[in-house]
N, CA, C and O atoms as a DFTB+ gen file, in Angstrom:
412 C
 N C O
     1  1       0.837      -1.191       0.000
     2  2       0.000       0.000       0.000
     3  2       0.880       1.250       0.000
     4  3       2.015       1.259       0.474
     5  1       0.286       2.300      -0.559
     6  2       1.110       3.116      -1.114
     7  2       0.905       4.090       0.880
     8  3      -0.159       4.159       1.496
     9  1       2.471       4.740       1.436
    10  2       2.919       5.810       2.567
    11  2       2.022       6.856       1.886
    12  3       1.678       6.903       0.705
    13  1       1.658       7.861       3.121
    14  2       0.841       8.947       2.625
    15  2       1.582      10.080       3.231
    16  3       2.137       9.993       4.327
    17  1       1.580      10.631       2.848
    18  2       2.676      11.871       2.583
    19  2       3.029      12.239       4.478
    20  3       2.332      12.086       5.482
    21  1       4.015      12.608       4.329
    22  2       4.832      12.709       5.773
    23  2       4.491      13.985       6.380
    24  3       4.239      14.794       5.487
    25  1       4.426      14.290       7.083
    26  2       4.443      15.697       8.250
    27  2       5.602      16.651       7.045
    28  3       5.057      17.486       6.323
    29  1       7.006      16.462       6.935
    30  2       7.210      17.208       6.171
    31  2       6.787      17.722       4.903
    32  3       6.757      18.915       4.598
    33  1       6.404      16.582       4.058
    34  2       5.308      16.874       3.096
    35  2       4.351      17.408       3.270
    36  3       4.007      18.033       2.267
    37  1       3.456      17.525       4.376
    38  2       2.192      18.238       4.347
    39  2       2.914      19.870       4.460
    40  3       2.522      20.619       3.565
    41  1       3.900      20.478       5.438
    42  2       4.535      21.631       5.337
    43  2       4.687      22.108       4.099
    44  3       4.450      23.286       3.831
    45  1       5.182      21.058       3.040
    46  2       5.775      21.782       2.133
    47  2       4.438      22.346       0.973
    48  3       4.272      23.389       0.341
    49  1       3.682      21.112       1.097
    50  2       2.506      21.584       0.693
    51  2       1.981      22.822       0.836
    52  3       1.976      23.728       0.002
    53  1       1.357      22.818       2.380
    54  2       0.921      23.976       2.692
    55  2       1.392      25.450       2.682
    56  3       0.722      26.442       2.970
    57  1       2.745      25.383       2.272
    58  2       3.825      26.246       1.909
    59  2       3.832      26.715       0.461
    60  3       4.012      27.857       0.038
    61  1       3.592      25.558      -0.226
    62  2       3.430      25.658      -1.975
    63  2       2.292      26.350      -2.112
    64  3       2.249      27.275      -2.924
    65  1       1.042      25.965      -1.236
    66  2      -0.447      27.015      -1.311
    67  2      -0.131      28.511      -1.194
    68  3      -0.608      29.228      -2.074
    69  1       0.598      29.075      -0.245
    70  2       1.026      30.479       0.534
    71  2       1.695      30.566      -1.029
    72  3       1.114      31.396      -1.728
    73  1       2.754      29.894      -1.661
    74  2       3.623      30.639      -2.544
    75  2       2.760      30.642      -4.169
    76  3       3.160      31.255      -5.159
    77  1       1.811      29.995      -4.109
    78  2       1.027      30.312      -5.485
    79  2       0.206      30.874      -5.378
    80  3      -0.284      31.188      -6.463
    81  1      -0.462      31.350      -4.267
    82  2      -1.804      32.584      -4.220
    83  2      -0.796      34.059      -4.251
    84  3      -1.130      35.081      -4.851
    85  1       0.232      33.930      -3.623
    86  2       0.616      35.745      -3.448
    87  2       1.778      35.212      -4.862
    88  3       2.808      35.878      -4.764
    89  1       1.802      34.857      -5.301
    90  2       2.641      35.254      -6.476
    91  2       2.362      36.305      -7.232
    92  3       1.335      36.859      -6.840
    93  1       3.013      36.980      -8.462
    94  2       2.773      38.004      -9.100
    95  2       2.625      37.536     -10.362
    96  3       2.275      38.384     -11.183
    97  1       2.867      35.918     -10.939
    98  2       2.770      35.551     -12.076
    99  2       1.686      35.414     -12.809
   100  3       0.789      36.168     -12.429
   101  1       1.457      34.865     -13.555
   102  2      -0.228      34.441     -14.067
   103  2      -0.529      33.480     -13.689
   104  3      -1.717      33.175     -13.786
   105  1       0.411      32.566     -13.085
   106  2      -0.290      31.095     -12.683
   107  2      -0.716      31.485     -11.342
   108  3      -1.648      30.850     -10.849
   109  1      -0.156      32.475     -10.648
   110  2      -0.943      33.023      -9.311
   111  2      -2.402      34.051      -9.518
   112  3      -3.311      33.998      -8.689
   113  1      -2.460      34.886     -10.622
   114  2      -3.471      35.415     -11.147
   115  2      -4.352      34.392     -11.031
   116  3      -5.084      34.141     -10.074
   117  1      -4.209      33.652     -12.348
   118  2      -5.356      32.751     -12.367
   119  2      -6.125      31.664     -11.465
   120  3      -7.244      31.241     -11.756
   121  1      -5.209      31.163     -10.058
   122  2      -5.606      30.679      -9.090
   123  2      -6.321      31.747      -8.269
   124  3      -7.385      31.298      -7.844
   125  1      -6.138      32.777      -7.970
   126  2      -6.923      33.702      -7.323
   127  2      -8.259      34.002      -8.178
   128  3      -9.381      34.133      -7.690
   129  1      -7.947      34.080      -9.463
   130  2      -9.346      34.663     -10.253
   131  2     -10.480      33.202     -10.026
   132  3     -11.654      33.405      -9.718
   133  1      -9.960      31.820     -10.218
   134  2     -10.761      30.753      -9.962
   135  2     -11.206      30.770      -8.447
   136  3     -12.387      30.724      -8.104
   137  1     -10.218      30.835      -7.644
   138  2     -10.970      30.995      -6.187
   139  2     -11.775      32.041      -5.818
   140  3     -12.223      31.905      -4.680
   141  1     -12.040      32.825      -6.266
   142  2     -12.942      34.095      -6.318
   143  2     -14.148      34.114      -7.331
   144  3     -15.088      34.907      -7.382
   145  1     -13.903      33.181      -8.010
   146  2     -15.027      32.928      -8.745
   147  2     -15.452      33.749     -10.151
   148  3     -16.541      33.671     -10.719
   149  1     -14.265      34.576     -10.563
   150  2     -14.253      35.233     -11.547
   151  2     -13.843      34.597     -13.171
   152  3     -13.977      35.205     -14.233
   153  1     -13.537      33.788     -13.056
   154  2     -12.777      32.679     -13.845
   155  2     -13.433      31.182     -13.915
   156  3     -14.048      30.792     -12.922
   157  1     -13.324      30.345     -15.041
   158  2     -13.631      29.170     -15.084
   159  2     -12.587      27.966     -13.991
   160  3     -11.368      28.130     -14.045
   161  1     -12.927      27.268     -13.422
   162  2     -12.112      26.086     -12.388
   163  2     -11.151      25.443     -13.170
   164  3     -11.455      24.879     -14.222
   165  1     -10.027      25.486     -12.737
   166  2      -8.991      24.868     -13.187
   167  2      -9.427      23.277     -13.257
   168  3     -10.593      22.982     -12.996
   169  1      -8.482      22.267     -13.611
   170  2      -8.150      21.202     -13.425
   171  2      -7.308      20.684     -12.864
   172  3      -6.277      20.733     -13.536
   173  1      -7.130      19.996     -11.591
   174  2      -5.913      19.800     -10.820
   175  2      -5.566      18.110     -11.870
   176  3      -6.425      17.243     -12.036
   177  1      -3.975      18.034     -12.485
   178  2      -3.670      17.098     -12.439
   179  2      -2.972      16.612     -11.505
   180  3      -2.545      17.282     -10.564
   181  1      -2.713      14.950     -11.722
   182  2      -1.784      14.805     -10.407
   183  2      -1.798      12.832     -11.395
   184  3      -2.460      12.253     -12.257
   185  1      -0.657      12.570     -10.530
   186  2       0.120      11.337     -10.679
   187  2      -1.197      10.188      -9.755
   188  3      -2.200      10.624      -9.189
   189  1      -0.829       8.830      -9.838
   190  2      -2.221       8.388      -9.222
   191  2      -1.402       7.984      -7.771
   192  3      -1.946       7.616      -6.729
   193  1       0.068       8.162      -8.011
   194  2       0.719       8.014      -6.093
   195  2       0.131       8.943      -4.666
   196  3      -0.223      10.120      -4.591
   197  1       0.186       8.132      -3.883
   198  2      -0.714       9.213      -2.944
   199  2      -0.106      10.171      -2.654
   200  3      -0.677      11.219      -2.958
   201  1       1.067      10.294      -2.066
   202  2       1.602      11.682      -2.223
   203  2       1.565      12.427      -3.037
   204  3       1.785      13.544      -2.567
   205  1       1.373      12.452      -4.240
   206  2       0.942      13.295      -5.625
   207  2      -0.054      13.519      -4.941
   208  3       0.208      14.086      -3.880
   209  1      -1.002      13.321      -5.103
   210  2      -2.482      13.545      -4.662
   211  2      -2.756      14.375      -3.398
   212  3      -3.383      15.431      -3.315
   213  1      -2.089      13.596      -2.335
   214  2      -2.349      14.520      -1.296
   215  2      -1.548      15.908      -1.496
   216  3      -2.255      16.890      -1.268
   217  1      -0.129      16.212      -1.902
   218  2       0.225      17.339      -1.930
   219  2      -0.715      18.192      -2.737
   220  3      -0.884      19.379      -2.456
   221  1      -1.414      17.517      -3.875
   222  2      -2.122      18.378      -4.777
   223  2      -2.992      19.479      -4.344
   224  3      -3.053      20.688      -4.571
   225  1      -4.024      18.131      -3.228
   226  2      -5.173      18.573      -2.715
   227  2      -4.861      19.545      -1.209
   228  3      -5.528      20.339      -0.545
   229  1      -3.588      19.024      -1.134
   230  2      -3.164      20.334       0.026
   231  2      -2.956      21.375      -0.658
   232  3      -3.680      22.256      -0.194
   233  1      -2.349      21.763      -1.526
   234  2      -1.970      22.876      -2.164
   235  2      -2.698      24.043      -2.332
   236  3      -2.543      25.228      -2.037
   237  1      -3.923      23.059      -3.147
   238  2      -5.202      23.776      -3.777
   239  2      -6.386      23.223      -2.925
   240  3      -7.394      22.776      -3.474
   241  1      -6.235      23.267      -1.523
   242  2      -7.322      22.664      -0.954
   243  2      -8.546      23.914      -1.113
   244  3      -9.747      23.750      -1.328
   245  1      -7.530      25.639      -0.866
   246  2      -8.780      26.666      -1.068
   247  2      -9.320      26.695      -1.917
   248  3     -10.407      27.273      -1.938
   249  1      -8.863      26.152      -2.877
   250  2      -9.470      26.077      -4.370
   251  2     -10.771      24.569      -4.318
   252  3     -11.885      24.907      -4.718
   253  1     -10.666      23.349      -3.958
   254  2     -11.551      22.844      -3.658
   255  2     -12.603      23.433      -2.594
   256  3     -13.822      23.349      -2.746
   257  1     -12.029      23.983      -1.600
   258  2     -13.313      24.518      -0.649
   259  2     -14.230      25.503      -1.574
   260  3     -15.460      25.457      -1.562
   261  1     -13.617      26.221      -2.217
   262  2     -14.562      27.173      -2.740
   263  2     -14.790      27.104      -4.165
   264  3     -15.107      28.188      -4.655
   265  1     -14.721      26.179      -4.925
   266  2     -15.268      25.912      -6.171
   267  2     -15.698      24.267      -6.259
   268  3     -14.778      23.461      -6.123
   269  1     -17.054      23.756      -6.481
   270  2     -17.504      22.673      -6.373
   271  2     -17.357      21.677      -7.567
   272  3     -17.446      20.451      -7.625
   273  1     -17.054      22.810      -8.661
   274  2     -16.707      22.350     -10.253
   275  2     -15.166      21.877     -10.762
   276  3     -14.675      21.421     -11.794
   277  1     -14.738      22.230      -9.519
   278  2     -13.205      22.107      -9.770
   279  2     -12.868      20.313      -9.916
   280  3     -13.538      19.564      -9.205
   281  1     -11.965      19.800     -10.726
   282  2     -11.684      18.866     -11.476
   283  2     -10.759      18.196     -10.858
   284  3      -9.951      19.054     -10.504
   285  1     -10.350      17.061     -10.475
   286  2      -9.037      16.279     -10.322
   287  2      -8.717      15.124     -10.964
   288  3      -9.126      14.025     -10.587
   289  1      -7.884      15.327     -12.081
   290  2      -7.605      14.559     -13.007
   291  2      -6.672      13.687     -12.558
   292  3      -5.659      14.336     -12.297
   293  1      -6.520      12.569     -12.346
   294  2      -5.810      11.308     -11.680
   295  2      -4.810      10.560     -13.035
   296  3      -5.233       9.441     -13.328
   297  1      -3.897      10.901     -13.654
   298  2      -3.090      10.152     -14.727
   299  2      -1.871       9.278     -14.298
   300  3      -0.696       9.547     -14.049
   301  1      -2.481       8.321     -14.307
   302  2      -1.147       7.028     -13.520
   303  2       0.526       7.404     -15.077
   304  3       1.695       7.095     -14.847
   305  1       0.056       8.065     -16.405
   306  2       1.409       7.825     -16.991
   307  2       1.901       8.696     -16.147
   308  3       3.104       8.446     -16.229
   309  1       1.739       9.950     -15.037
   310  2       2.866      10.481     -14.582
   311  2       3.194      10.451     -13.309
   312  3       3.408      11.321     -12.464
   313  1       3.196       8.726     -13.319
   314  2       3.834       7.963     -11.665
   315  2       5.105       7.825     -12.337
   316  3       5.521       7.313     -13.376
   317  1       5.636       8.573     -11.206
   318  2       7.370       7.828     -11.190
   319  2       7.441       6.172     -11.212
   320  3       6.615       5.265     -11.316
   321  1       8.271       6.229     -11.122
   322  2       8.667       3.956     -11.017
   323  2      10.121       3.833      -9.977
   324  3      11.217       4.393      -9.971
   325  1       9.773       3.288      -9.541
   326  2      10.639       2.770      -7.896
   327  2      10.229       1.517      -7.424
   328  3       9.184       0.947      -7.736
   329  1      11.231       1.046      -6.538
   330  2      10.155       0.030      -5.782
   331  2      10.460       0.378      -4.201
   332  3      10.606      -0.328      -3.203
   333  1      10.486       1.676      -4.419
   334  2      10.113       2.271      -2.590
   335  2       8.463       1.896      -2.568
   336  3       7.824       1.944      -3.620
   337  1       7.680       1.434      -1.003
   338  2       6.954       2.119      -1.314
   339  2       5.917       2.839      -1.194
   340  3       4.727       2.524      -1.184
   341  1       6.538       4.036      -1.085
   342  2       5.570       4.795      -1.504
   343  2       5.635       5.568      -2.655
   344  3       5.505       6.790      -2.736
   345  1       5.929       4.449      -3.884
   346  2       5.773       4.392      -5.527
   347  2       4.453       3.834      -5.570
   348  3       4.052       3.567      -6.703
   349  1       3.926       3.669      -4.919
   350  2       2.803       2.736      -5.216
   351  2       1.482       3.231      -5.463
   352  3       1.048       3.748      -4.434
   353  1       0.447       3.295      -6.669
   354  2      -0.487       3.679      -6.783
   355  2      -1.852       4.086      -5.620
   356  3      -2.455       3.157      -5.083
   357  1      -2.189       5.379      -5.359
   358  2      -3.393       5.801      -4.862
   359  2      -4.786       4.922      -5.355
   360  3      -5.463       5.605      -6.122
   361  1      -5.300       3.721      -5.120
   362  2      -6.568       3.900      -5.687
   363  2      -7.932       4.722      -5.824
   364  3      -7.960       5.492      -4.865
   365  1      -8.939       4.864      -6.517
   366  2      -9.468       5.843      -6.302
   367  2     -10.724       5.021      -5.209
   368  3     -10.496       3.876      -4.817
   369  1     -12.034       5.763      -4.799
   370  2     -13.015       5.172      -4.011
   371  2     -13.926       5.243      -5.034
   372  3     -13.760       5.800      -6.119
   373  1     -15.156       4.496      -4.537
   374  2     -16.038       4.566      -5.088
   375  2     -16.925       5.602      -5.373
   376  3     -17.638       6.247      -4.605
   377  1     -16.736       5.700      -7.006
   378  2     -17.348       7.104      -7.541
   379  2     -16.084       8.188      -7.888
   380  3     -15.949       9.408      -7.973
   381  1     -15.279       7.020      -8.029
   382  2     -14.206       8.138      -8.445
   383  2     -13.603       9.543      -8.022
   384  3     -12.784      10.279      -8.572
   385  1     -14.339       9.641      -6.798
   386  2     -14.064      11.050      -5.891
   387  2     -13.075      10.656      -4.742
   388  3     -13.077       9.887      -3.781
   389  1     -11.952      11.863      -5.507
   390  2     -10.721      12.221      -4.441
   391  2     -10.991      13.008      -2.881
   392  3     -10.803      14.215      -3.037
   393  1     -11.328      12.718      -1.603
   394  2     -11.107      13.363      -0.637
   395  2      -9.926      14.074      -0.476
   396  3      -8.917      13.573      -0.971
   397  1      -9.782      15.679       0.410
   398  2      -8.760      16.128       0.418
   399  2      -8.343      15.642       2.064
   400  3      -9.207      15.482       2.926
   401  1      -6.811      15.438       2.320
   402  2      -6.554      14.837       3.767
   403  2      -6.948      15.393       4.209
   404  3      -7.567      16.274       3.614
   405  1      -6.923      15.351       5.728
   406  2      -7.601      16.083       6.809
   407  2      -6.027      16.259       7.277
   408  3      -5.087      15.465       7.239
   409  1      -6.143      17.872       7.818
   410  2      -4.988      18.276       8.432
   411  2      -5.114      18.597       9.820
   412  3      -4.131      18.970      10.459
């Protein structure tokens, strides 16, 4: 079974959220314009490893709280390959809906 992301991982996560909302770029524009609701909902991709996933959904968790349309696209071609593991595929639940961790 695939490790789920570590205490340091959730930091860095929640760190990656702080550094893509106050950015000055457009990829910070456009996360603010979707969380505000001015803009169409992104698509979160992500790898189908759970740490992919959970960092994702930490990242952009404000973005799931406040847009219900928002997307999480699950693509196993962009799992790394190891045989640590936590290489090991996230399955999804039933109905295909990603929960975001609880922090």
């Amino acid at each position: 079974d695939a490790l789920p992301i570590s205490e340091t991982g959730v930091r860095q996560a929640i760190s990656l959220r702080a550094r893509l909302m106050e950015g000055s770029d457009g990829l910070a524009a456009a996360l603010r314009c979707a969380a505000d609701g001015s803009c169409a909902a992104p698509t979160l991709i992500v790898s189908n490893l759970r740490r992919a996933v959970d960092t994702g959904l930490l990242a952009l968790r404000h973005l799931l709280d406040a847009r219900e349309d928002l997307r999480v696209a699950v693509l196993p071609a962009l799992q790394e390959s190891c045989h640590y593991a936590d290489c090991g595929p996230l399955p999804l639940a039933a109905g295909l809906r990603l929960e975001p961790p609880v922090i």
